[in-house]
Every structure is written in structure tokens, then in C-alpha cells.
N, C-alpha and C positions, 0 to 999 in steps of 0.2 A: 477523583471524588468517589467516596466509597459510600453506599446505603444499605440502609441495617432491614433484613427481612424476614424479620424473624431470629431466634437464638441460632437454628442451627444455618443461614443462610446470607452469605456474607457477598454483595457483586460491588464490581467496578464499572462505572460508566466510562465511556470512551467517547471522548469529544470530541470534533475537528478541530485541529490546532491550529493558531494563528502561527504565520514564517515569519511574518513580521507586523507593526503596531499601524501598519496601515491596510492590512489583510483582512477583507469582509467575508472570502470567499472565494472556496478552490475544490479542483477538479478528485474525488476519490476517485483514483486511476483503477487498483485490483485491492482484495484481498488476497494474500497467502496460506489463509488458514479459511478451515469452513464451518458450520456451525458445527458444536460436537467436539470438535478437535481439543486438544488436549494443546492450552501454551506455556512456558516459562519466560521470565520475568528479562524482556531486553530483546523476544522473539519477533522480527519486524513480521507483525500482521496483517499489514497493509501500507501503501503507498498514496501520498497525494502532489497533485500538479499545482503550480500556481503560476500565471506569467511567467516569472523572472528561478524556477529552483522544484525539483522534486524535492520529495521529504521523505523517511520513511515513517514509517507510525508504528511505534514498539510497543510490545505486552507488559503494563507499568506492572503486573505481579503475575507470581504464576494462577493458572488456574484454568478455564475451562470457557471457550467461546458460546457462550449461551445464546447469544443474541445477534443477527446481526442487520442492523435499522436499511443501511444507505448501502445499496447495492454498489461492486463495481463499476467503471465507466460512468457513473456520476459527477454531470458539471453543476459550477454554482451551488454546491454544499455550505450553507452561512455559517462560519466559526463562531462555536461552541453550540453546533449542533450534534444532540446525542447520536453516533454511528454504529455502535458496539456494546455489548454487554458481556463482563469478562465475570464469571464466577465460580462456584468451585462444583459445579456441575448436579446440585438439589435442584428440584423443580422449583420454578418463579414462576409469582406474576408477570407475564409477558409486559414492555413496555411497549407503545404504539411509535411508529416511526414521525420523525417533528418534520420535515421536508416535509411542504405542501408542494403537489406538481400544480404548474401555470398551464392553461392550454395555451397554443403557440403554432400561428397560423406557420404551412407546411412551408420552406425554401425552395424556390423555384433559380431553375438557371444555374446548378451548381456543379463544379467541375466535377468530372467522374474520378472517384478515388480506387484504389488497390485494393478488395476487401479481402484476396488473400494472403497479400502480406501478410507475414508474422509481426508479432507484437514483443519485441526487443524488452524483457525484463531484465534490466539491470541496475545495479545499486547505486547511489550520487559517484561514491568514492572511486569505485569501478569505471563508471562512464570518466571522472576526470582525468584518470590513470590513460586512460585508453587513447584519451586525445593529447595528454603528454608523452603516449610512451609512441603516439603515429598508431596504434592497433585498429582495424577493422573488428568492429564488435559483432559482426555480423556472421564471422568464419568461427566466432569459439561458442562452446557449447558449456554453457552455465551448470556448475553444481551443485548452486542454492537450491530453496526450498522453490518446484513450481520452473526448475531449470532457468533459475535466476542467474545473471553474469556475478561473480562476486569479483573482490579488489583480489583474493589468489587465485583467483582463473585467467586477469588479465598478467598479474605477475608472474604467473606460470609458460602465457603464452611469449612473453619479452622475452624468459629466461630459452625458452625452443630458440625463437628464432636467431636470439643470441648464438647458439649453439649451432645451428644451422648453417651459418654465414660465416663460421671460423672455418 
């Protein structure tokens, strides 16, 4: 959806996408790009969860992250809630972010988790590669943007070990 801001001021709003027609509401996992940043058109910008499937969330044109509403690590994001403002980088009127926060009494009793584990970025196609091809995602080291795992890192690693074992 594009709105008009003026002659010389042209943005894109970026919505949370529904995965599917019974999808109310899903997790923005990260951005890959920051405000400022410079995108072209198809550049995954960001990432979201939902029960059942990651997603990636791609730059529908080129142009300039102006905005960005819904922090990473956000759960319960309502589809077709505004996240993003893609523009060609002229000053805007800021938009305000639509996520109203709930207060939410604190979770008592909860297992302790790993807060230094690392956070495994990698792409849908990549992860399903990885668990047809047997790959431990955990031993390669991503090229993407942000040291994301792509589908030629895991086809890269196949092709080693391939090599390895003859």
C-alpha cells in the first residue's frame, strides 16, 4: 500500500502478513535492516513466527527503511498491523506505532532458560535443506545479511562433506 506525501514524497507501508486465512497473529522474530538503511526490492527485511512456519518479510520496492513501528522479538503482532515504513529516504511525518502494549501480570515458576545461547538466523529453505540433507545448523557459519544460514551455505556444506568422506 503506497501513500502519497506530498509531490516529492512517495512511502510504503509494511503490514504484518497473514501465512494463512485463519492467522490473527504472529511473532516479528528480527529485522535485518535498520532504520536508514538503504533496501531493494525482494531484500528479506525481516522475519516472522507463527505456530505452524517462519516467514520472511521482503522489501516490496526499493527504497529506504524510514520507519520502523514493531520492534524485533515481538509476540502477538495483529495482521495487518503497520511494522515498517519503506521510503525513498525525504523527511516524513512520522507515523505512530498501532501495537497497544497489555500490562501482564509477571510468570512465576518458570523454567530457567539458556540466555546465552546464540539465536540460529536462518532462512525457511535453508532450515528444510538442513534436515534433508542430516546438516547440523549449528557448526556452519551463515553468509546472509546479519550472518544469516542461506540455502548455499547449507548446499555448500553437503558438497564438503561430500568430499570429505570419498
Amino acid at each position: 500500500m503506497k501513500i502519497r506525501r506530498g509531490a516529492e514524497h512517495m512511502s510504503v507501508i509494511i503490514k504484518m502478513p497473514a501465512i494463512s486465512p485463519s492467522m490473527t497473529a504472529g511473532k516479528l522474530v528480527c529485522w535485518h535492516f535498520s532504520v536508514g538503511d538503504k533496501v531493494k526490492q525482494g531484500d528479506v527485511i525481516a522475519e516472522l513466527e507463527t505456530d505452524k512456519a517462519v516467514m520472511d518479510i521482503e522489501a516490496p520496492e526499493d527504497g529506504v527503511l524510514e520507519q520502523i513501528l514493531v520492534e524485533g522479538d515481538t509476540p502477538d503482532v495483529p495482521v495487518e498491523t503497520t511494522i515498517a515504513v519503506i521510503g525513498n529516504g525525504a523527511s516524513a511525518p512520522a507515523l505512530q506505532p498501532e501495537v497497544t502494549l497489555v500490562e501482564t501480570q509477571p510468570l512465576t515458576n518458570l523454567p530457567a532458560t539458556e540466555s546465552d545461547e546464540p539465536i540460529l538466523r536462518i532462512s525457511p529453505l535453508a532450515r528444510r535443506l538442513a534436515k534433508e540433507f542430516g546438516i547440523d545448523t549449528t557448526l556452519i557459519t551463515g553468509t546472509g545479511p546479519s550472518g544469516r544460514i542461506l540455502a548455499d551455505d547449507i548446499r555448500e556444506a553437503k558438497a564438503k562433506a561430500l568430499h570429505h568422506n570419498q
